[in-house]
PyMOL commands that place a pseudoatom at each C-alpha (Angstrom):
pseudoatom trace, name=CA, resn=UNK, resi=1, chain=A, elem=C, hetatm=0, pos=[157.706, -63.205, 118.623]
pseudoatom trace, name=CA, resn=UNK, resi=2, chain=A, elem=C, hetatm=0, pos=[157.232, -66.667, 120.597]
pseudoatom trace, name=CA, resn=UNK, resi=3, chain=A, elem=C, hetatm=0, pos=[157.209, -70.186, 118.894]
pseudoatom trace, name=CA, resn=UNK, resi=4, chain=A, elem=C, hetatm=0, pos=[155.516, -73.022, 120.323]
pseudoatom trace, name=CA, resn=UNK, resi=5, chain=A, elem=C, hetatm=0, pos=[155.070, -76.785, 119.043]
pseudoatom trace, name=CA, resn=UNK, resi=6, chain=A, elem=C, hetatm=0, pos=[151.592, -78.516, 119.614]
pseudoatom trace, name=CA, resn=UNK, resi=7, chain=A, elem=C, hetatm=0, pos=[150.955, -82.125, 119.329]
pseudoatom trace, name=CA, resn=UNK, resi=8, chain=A, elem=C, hetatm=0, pos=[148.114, -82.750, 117.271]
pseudoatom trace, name=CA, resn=UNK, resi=9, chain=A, elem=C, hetatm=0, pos=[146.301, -86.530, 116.876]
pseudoatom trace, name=CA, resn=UNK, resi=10, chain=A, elem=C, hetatm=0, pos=[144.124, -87.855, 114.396]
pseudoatom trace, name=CA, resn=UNK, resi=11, chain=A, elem=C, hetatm=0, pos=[145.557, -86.306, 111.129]
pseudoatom trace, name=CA, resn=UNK, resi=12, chain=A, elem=C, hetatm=0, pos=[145.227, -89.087, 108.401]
pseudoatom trace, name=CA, resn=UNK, resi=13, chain=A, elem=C, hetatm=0, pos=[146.631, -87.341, 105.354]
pseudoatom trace, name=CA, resn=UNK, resi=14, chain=A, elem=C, hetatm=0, pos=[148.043, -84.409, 104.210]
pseudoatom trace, name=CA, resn=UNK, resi=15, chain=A, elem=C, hetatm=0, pos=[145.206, -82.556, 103.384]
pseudoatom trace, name=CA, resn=UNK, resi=16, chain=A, elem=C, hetatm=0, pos=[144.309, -82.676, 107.204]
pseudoatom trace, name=CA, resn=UNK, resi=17, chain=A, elem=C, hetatm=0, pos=[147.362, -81.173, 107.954]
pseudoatom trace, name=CA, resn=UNK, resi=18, chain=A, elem=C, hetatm=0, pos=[147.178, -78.541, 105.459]
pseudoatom trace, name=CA, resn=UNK, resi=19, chain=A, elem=C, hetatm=0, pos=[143.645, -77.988, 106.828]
pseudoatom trace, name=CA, resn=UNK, resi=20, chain=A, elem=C, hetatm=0, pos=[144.925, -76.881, 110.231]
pseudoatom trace, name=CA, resn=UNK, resi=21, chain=A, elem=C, hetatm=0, pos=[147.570, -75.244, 108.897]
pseudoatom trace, name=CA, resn=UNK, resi=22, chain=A, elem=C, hetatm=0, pos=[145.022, -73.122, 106.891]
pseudoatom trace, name=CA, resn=UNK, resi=23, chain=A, elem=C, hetatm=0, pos=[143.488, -72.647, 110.028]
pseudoatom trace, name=CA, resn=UNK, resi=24, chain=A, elem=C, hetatm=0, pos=[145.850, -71.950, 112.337]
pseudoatom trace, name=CA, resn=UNK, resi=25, chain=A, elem=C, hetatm=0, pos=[147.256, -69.181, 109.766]
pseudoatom trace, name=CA, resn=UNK, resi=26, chain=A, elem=C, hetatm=0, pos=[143.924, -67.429, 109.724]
pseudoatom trace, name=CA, resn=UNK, resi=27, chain=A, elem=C, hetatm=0, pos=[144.323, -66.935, 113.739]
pseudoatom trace, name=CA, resn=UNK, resi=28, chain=A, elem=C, hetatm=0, pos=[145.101, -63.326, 114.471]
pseudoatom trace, name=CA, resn=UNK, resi=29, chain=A, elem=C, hetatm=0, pos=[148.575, -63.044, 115.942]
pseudoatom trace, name=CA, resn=UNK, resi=30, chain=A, elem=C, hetatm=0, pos=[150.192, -66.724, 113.819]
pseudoatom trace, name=CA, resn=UNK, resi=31, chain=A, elem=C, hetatm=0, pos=[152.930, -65.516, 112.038]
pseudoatom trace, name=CA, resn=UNK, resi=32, chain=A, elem=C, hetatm=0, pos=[153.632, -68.499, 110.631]
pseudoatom trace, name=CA, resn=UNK, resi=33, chain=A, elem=C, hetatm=0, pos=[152.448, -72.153, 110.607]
pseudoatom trace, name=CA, resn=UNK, resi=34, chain=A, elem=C, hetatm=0, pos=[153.538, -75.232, 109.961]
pseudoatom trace, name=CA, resn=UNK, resi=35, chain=A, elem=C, hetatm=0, pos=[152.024, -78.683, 109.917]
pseudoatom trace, name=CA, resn=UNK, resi=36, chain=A, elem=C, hetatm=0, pos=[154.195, -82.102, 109.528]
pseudoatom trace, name=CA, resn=UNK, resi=37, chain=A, elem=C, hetatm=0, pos=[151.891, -85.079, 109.329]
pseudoatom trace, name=CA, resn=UNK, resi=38, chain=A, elem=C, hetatm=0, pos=[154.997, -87.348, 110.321]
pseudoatom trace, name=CA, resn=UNK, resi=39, chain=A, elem=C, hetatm=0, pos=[156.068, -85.793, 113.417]
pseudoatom trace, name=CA, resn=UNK, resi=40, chain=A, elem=C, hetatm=0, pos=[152.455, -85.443, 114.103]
pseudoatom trace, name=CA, resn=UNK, resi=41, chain=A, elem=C, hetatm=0, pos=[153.263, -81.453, 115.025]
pseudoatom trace, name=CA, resn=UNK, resi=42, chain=A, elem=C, hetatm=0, pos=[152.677, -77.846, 114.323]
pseudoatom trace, name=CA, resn=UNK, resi=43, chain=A, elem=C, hetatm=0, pos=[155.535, -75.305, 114.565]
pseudoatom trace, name=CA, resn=UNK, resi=44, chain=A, elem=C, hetatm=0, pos=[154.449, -72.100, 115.243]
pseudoatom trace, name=CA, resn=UNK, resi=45, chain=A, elem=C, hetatm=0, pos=[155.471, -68.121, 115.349]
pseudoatom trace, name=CA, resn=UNK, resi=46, chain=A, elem=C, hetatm=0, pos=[153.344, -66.151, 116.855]
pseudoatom trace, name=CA, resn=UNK, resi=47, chain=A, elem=C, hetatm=0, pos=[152.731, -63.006, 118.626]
pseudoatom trace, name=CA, resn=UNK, resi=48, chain=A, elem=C, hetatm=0, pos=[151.782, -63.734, 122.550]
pseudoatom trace, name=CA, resn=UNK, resi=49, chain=A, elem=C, hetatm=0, pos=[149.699, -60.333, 123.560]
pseudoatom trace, name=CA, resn=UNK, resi=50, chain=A, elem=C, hetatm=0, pos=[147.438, -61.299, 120.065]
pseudoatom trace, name=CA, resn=UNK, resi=51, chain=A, elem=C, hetatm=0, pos=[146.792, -64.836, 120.635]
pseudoatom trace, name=CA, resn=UNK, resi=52, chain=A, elem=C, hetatm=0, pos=[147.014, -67.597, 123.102]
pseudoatom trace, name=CA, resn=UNK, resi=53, chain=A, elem=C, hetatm=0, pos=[148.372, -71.351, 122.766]
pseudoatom trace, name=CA, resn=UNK, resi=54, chain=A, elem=C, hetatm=0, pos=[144.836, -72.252, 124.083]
pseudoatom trace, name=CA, resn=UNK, resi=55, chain=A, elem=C, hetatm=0, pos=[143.166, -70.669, 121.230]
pseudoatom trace, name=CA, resn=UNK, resi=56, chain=A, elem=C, hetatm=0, pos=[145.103, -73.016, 118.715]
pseudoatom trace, name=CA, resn=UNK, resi=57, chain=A, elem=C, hetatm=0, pos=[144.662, -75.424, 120.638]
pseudoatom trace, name=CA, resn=UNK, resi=58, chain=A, elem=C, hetatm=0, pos=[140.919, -74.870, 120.421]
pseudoatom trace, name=CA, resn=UNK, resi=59, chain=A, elem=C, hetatm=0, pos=[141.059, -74.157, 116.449]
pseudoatom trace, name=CA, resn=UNK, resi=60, chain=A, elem=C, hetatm=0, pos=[142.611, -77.773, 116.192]
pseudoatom trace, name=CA, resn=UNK, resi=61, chain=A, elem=C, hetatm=0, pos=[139.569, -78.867, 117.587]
pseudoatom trace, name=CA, resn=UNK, resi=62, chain=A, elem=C, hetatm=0, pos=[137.004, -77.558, 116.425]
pseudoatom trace, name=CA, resn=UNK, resi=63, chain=A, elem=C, hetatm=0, pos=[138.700, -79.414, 112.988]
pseudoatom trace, name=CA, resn=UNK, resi=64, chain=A, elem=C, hetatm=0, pos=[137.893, -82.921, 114.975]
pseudoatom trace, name=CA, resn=UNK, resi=65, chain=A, elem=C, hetatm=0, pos=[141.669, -83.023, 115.700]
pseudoatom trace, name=CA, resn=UNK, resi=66, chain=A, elem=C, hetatm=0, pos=[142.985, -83.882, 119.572]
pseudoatom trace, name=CA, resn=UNK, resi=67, chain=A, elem=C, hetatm=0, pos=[146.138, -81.258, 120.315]
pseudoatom trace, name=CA, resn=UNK, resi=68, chain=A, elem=C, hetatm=0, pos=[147.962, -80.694, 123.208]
pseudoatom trace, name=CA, resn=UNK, resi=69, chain=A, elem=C, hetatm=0, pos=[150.817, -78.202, 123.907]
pseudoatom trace, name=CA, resn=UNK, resi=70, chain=A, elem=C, hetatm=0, pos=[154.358, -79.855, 123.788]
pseudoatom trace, name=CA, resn=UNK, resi=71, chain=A, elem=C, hetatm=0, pos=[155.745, -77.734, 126.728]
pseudoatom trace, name=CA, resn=UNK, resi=72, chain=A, elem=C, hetatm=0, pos=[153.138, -79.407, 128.786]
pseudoatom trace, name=CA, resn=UNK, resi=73, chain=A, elem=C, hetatm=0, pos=[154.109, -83.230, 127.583]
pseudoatom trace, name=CA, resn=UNK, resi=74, chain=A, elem=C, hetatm=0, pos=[157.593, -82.352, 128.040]
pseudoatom trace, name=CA, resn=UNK, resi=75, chain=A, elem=C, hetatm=0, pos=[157.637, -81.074, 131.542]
pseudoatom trace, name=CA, resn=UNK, resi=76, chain=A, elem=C, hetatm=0, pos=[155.711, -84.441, 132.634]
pseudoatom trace, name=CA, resn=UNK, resi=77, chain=A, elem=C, hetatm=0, pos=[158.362, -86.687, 130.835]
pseudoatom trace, name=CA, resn=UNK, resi=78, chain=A, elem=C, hetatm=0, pos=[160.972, -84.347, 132.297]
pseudoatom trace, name=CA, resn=UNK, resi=79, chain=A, elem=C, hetatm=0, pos=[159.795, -84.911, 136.277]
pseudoatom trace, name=CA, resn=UNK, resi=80, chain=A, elem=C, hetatm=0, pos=[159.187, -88.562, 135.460]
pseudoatom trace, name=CA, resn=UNK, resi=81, chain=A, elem=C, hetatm=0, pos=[162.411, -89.158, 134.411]
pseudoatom trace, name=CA, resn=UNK, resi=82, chain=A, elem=C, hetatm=0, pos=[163.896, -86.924, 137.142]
pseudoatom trace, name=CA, resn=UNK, resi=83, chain=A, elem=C, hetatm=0, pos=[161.756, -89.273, 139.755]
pseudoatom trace, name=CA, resn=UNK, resi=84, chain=A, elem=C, hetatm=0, pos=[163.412, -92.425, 138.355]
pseudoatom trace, name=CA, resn=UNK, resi=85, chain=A, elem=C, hetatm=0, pos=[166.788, -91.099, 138.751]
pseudoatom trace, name=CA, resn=UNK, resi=86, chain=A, elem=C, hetatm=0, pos=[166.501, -90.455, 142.199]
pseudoatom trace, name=CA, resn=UNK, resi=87, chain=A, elem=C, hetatm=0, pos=[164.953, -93.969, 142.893]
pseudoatom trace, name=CA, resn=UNK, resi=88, chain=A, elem=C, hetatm=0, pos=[168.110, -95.700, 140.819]
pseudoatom trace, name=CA, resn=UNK, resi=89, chain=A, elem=C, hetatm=0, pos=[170.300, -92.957, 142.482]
pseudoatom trace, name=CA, resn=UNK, resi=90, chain=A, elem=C, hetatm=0, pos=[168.762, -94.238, 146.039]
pseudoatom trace, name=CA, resn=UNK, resi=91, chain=A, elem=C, hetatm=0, pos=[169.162, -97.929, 145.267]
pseudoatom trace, name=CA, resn=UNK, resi=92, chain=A, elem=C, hetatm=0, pos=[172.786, -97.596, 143.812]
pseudoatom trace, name=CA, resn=UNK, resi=93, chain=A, elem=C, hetatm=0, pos=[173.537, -95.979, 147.557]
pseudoatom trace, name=CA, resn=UNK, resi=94, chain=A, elem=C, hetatm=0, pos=[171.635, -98.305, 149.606]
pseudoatom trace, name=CA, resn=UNK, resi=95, chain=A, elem=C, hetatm=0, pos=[173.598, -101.504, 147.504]
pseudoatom trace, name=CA, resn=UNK, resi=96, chain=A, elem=C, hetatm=0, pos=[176.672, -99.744, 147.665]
pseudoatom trace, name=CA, resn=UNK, resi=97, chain=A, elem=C, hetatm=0, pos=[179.977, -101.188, 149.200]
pseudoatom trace, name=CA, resn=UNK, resi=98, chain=A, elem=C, hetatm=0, pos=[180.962, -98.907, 152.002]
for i in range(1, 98): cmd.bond("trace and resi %d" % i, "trace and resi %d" % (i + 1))
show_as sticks, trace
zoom trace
């Protein structure tokens, strides 16, 4: 059992959310999920040798909703922050006293 969180745009009300939670329930492999309009996210257990993030990805879509895996998002805020570190790190050296 995996879980994964997918960012999903475009949901207006919470009959679109419990429309791709429908959805995404009906995929073979979901265990569970779960759709919060707020948070603009589905939580999900599933099983990773029956079904692929890119598949509920896809099933998102073909509802006329934009998704994208968390994970992904993450990683990219994660180096971009990392990369700003190291430039304050660098100019906090360079500006130092010695």
């Amino acid at each position: 059992m995996k879980k994964e969180t997918i960012k999903i745009s475009g949901m207006s009300c919470a009959a679109c959310a419990a429309r791709i939670e429908k959805k995404l329930n009906s995929l073979d492999g979901i265990r569970k999920a779960s759709v919060n309009l707020t948070t603009e996210k589905a939580n999900i257990a599933y099983q990773p040798g029956r079904v692929k993030v890119e598949e509920m990805i896809s099933a998102i879509q073909t509802l006329g909703y934009s998704a994208e895996n968390i994970g992904e998002i993450d990683n990219g805020r994660q180096i971009e922050q990392k990369e700003l570190e190291i430039k304050v790190l660098r100019l906090l050296l360079l500006f130092s006293p010695a």
